[in-house]
DOVOLO-736651 format. One record per residue (C-alpha): x, y, z. Coordinates in nm, 4 decimals, decimal comma. Example, Ala and Ser with C-alpha at 12.3 -4.5 7.8 and 13.67 -1.06 7.14 Angstrom:
DOVOLO-736651
xx; yy; zz
1,2300; -0,4500; 0,7800
1,3670; -0,1060; 0,7140
//
This chain:
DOVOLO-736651
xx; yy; zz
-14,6236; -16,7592; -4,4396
-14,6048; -16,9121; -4,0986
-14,3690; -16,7082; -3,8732
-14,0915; -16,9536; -3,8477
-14,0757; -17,0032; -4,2632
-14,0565; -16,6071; -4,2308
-13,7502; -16,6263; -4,0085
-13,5642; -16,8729; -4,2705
-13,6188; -16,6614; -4,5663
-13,4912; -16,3550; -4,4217
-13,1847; -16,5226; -4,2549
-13,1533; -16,6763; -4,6656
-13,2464; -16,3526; -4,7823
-12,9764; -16,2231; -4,5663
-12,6874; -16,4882; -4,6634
-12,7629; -16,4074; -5,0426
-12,6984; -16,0610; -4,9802
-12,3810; -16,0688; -4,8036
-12,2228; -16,2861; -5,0872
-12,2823; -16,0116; -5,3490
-12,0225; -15,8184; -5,5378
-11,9901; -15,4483; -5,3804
-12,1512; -15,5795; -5,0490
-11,9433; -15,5500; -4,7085
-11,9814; -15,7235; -4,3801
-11,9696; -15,5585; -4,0256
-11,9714; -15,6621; -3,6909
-12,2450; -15,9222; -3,6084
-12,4164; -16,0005; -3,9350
-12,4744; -15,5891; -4,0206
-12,3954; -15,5518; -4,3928
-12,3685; -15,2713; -4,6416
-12,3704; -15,1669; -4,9866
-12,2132; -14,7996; -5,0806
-12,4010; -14,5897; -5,2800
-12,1848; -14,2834; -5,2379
-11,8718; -14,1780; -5,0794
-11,8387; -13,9049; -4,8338
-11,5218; -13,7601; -4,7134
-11,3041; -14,0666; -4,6343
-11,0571; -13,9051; -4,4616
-11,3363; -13,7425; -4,2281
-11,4030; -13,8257; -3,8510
-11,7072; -14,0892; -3,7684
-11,9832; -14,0435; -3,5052
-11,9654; -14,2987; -3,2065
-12,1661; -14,4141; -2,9985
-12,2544; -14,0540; -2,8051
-12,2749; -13,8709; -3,1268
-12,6174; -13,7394; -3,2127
-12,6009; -13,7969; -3,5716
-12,8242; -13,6233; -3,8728
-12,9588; -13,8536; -4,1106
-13,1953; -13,9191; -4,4192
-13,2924; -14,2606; -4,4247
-13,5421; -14,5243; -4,5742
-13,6216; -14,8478; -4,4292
-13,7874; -15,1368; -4,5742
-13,8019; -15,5281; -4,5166
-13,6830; -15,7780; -4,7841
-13,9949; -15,7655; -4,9730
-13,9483; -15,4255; -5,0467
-14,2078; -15,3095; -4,8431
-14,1143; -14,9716; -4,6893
-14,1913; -14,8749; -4,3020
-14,0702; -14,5631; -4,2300
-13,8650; -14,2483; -4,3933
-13,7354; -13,9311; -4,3251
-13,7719; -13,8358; -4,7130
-13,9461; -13,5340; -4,7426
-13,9268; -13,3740; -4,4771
-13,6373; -13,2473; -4,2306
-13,3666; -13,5001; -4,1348
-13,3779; -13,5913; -3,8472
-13,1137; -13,5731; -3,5101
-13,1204; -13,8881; -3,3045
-12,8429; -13,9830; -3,0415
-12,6655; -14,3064; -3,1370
-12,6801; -14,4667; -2,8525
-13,0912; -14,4658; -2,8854
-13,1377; -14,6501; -3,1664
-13,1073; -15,0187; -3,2677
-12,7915; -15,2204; -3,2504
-12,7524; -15,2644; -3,6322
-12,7648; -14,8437; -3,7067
-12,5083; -14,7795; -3,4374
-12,2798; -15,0706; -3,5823
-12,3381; -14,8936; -3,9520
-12,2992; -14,5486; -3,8433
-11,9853; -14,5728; -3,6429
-11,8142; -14,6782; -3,9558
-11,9757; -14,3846; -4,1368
-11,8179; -14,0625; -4,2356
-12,0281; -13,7048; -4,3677
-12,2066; -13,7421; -4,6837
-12,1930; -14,1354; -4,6547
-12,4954; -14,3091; -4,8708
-12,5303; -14,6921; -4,7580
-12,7562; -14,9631; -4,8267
-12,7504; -15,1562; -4,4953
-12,8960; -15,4814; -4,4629
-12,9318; -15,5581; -4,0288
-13,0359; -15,8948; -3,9429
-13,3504; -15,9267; -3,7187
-13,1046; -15,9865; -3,4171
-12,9280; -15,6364; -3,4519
-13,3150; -15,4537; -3,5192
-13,5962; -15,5456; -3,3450
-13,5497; -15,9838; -3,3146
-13,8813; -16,1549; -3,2892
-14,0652; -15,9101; -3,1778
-14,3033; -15,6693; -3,3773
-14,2940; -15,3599; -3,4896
-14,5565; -15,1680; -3,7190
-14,4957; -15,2568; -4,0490
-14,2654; -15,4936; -3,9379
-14,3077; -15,8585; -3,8847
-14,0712; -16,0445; -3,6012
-13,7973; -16,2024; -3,7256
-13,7679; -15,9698; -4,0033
-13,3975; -15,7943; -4,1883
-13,3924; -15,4633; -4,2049
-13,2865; -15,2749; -4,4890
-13,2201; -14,8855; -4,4944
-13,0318; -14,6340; -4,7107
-12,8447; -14,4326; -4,4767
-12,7386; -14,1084; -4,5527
-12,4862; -13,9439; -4,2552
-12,5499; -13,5008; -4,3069
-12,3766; -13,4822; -3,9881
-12,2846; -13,5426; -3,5840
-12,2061; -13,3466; -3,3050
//
């Protein structure tokens, strides 16, 4: 698929998604599905935070690049990591499971990654164990 055709589908990928039942919008095109509830009432990392996570990220065609399944979860510092995980995570309170879907303009944009073509959505299950 040439690269541009790739961009479409994920941006229509991306639309489709957002229209489903049980499927919530963010800031800037970040999306998310719950799969479980944490403690609602519970504070939620910002920006500064160094959160704990398990996580699994794939692209639309279910093709999956990286994971912290397995082994130990691991602590990263929000404010390190892409645009669309610091939009999700800020909204996120302990023992949150979510299905976020980041458009390629809140991950990586055109560019790269292994695994991971430019232009492409990124979809993770997030799972907040913790912040400090």
């Amino acid at each position: 698929m040439a690269k541009q055709d790739y961009i479409l589908a994920n941006r229509e990928f991306l639309q489709k998604i957002a229209s489903e039942p049980g499927v919530h919008q963010l800031d800037k095109g970040v999306c998310y599905k719950v799969l479980k509830n944490g403690k609602a009432d519970g504070p939620t990392p910002n920006r500064n935070s160094v959160v704990t996570v398990h996580y699994t990220g794939r692209t639309m065609n279910g093709k999956k690049f990286d994971s912290s399944r397995g082994g130990t979860p691991p602590a990263m510092r929000l404010r390190d990591l892409i645009p669309g995980w610091i939009i999700a995570l800020t909204k996120m309170h302990v023992g949150d499971k979510w299905e976020v879907y980041i458009p390629a303009e809140q991950g990586y944009g055109r560019f790269s990654q292994p695994g991971i073509p430019g232009g492409s959505t990124l979809i993770f299950e997030i799972e907040l164990l913790g912040f400090v």
